[in-house]
N, C-alpha and C positions, 0 to 999 in steps of 0.2 A: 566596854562591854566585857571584853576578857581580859585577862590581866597576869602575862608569867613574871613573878617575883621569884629573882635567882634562883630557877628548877635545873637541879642536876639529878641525872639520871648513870647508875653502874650498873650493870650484870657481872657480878662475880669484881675479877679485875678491869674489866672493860669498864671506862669511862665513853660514855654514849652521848653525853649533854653535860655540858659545864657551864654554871652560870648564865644559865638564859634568863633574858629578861624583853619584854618586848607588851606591849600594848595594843589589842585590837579594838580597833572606835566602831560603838554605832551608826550602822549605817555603810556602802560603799563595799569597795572591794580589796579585801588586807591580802596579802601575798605572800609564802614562805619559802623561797627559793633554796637550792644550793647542789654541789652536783652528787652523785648517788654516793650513797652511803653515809653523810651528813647527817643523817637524824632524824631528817623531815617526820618520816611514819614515827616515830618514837612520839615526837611532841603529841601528833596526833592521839597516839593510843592513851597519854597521859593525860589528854582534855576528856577523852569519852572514858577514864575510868578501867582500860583493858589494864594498864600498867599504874603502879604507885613511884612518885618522885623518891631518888632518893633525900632531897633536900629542897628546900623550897615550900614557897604556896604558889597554889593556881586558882584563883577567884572568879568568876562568871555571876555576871549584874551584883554584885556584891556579895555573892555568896561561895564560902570555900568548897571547893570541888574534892580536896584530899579525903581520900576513903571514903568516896558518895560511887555506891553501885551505880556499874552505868547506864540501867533503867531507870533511872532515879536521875542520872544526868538527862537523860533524854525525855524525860518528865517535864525537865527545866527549862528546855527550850534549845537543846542543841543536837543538830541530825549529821548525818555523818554517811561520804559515799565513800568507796574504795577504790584501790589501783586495781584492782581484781574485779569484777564485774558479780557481782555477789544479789542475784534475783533469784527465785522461784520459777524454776525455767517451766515445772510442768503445772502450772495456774496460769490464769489467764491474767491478761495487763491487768484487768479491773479488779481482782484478787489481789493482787497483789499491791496494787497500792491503798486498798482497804487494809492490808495487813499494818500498815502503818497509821492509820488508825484506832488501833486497838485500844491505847491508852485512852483515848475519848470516847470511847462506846461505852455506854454508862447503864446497859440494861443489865448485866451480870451474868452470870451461869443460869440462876433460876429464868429467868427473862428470856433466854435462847432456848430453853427446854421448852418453854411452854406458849410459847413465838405467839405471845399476848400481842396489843396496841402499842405500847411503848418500842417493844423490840424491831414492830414492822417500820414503824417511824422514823425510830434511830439505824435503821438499816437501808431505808429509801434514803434519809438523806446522807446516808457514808456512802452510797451508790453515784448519787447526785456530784458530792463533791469529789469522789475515784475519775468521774467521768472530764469533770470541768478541769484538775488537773491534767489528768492526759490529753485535755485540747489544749493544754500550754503550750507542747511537745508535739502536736497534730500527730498525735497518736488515739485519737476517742474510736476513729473508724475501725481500731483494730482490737477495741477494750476486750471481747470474747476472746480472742484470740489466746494461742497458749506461748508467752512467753520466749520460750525456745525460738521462735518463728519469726523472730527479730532480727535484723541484722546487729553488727555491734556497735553501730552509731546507736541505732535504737535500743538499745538493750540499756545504753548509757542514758539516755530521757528518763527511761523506762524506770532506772535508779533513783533520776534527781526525783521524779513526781513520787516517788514512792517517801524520799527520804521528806518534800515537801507536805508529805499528806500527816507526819508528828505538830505540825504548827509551829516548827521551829523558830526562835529568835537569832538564832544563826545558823547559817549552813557551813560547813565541812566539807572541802572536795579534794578529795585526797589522789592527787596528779591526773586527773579527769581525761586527758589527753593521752593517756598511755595507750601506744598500739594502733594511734591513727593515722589516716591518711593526711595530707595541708585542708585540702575540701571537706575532711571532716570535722576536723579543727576550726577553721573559719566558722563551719554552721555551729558548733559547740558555741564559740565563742559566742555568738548572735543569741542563743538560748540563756546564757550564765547573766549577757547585759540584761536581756529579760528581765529576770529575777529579781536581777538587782531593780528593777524600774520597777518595779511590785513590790519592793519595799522591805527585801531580804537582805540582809546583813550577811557575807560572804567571807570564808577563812579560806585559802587556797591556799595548797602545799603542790608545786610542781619544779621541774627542771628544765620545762623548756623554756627560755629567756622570752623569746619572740612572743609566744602565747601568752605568759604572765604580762610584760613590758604593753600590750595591747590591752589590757584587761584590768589590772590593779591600778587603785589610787595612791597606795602606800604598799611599799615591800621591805621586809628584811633577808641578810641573807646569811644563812645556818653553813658554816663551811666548821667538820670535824667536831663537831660539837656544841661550835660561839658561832655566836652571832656577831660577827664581820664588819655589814652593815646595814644603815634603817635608812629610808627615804622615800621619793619621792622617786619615778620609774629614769627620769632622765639625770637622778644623781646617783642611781643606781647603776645604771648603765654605763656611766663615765667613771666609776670607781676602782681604782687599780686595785685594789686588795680582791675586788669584786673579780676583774679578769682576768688577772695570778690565780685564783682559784678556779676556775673554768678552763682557762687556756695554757697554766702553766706559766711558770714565772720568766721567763725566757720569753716566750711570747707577751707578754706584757710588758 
């Protein structure tokens, strides 16, 4: 489905990405570990378009993503959350996962102005489907509600239903665990299998080992740049270059 062919990334003097190459399959849940400062957010920014490779291509369903606006990515079928918690705190849940919507609303400016048949229509049913995602997350009870008034477990649902309300072919979750408690984590965890069982294709960038190693079917692992290594979570796990990079070479 996605596909990095040797993406190297510079700022200036800084080398940030060196020959990355790695393949994400339809279907399941792909994994991009390594410990901070490795890149992870970099890859990311380079799929959704915030950043250009310096070298390289990056392909999705067969089609080149270099120099595609990233509205235009997200057009394509790829949503994207953050390590930052990034909602419309003063809207309500139900606002705001319409706001992801937008690209499908197909009544236009004239059509809202004059809040004809078609506009009421295509607005009952972005109402309809704001509501049935946020019963993924058993969050529909609180769809009025403003935002803000979430705690930060929920505030993180509150992201994925929003980022699932584009139609994504893949999701993006960009260290989703960041800031939580174990018990928040676990329930996190139960929601992502969800998704996956609903027939989401899942890109994950984290560093906590435990969360990933419970959740991915395939991980690589981004240490300074490169990519280290590719597998499967228990050959990952037993990989010394894998826990010289975590733990320190001494400890390995």
């Amino acid at each position: 489905m996605l596909q990095f062919d040797q993406i190297s990334k510079r700022f200036g003097g800084l080398q940030v990405l060196q020959d990355v190459a790695f393949n994400v399959p339809e279907g399941g849940i792909f994994g991009l570990i390594g410990p901070n400062g490795a890149g992870k957010t970099t890859v990311f920014n380079l799929i959704t378009g915030l950043l250009k490779p310096t070298s390289g291509n990056i392909t999705f369903a067969g089609r080149d993503l270099n120099g595609v606006a990233p509205h235009r990515i997200t057009g394509l079928g790829i949503a994207r959350t953050f390590q930052n918690i990034r909602i419309f705190r003063e809207m309500t849940l139900l606002d705001n996962v319409i706001v992801g919507m937008h690209d499908h609303l197909d009544y236009g400016f004239a059509g809202a102005l004059l809040n004809g048949r078609h506009f009421r229509e295509v607005e009952a049913a972005a109402r309809a489907r704001a509501f049935e995602l946020l019963s993924w997350f058993r969050l529909d009870g609180k769809a009025l509600q403003l935002a803000d008034s979430l705690s930060y477990g929920e505030q993180r649902k509150l992201e994925f239903a929003r980022a699932l309300a584009t139609r994504p072919k893949l999701l993006l979750l960009d260290e989703p665990v960041a800031g939580m408690n174990p018990a928040e984590k676990t329930e996190l965890m139960a929601e992502i299998m969800n998704i996956k069982q609903r027939g989401f294709s899942i890109f994950m960038i984290e560093h906590d080992m435990r969360f990933v190693m419970g959740l991915c079917d395939r991980i690589a692992v981004l240490n300074f740049g490169r990519i280290i290594a590719e597998g499967a979570p228990d050959a990952i796990r037993n990989n010394p270059q894998v826990i010289e990079a975590y733990l320190g070479k001494e400890d390995a």
